[in-house]
C-alpha positions as CSV (number, residue, x, y, z in Angstrom):
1,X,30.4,-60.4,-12.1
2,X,33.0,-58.1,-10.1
3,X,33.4,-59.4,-6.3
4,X,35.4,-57.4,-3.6
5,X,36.1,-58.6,-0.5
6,X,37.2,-57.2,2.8
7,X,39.2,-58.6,4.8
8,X,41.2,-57.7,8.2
9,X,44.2,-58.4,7.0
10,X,46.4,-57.8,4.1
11,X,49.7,-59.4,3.0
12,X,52.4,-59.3,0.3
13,X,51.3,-60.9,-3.1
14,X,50.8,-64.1,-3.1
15,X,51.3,-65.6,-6.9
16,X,48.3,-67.9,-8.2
17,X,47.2,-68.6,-11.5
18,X,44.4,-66.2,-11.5
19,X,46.4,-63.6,-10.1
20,X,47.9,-62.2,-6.9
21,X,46.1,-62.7,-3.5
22,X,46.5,-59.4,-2.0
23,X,44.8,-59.7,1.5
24,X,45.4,-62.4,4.0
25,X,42.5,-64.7,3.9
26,X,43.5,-66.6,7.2
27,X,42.2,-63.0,8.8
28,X,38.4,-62.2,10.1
29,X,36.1,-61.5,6.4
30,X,34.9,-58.1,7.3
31,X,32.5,-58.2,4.0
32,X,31.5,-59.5,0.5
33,X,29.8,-57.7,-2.2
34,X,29.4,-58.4,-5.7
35,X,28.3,-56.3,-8.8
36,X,26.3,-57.8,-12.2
37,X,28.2,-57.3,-15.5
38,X,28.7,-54.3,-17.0
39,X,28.8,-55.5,-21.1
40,X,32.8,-55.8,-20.7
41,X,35.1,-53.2,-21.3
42,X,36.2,-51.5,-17.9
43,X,34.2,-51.8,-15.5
44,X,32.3,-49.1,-13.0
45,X,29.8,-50.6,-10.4
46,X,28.3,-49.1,-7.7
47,X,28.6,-51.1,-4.8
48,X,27.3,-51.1,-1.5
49,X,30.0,-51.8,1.9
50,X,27.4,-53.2,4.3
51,X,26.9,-50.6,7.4
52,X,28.3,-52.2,10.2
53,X,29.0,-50.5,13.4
54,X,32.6,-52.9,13.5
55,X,34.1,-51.0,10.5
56,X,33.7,-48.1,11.5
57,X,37.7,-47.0,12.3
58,X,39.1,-50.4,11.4
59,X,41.7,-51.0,9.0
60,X,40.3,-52.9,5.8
61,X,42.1,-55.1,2.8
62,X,40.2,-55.3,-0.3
63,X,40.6,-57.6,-3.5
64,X,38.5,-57.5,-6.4
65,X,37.9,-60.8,-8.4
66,X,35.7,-60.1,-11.9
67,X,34.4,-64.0,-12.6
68,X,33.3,-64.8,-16.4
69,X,32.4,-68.2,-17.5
70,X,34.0,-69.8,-14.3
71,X,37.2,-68.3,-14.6
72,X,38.1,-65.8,-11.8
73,X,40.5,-63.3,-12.0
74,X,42.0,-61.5,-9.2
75,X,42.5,-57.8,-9.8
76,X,45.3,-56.3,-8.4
77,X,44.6,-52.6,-10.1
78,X,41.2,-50.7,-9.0
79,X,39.6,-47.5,-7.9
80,X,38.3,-48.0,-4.1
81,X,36.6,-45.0,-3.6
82,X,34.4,-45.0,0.1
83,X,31.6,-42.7,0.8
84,X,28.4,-41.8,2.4
């Protein structure tokens, strides 16, 4: 499963086991949207950002996690590409 979050804020990497945090979780979640597995391998998923009317202008902070078996791993390397 692939997760990406958005969050208000972002912040230098923060070092964890399961990666680096790259956003600033102590700011307002903007949104959360997660994608099935792909079969492994890289992954490309479609994935809807909710429509709200409050991110419309505003700055946003991603992270993807990709969670297998319980482990999460925080990516710190992917294609964020926004359209309509």
């Amino acid at each position: 499963i692939t997760v990406i979050v958005g969050y208000s804020g972002g912040s230098s990497p923060i070092p964890t086991p399961m990666g680096e945090i790259l956003i600033d979780p102590t700011s307002n979640l903007l949104f959360t949207t997660l994608a099935v597995p792909d079969g492994g391998g890289i992954g490309h998923h479609s994935l809807a950002i909710p429509f709200l009317r409050d991110l419309i202008g505003q700055t946003v902070y991603t992270q993807a996690a990709a969670i297998d078996t319980g482990a999460i791993e925080l990516a710190n390397g992917y294609d964020l590409h926004l359209g309509l």
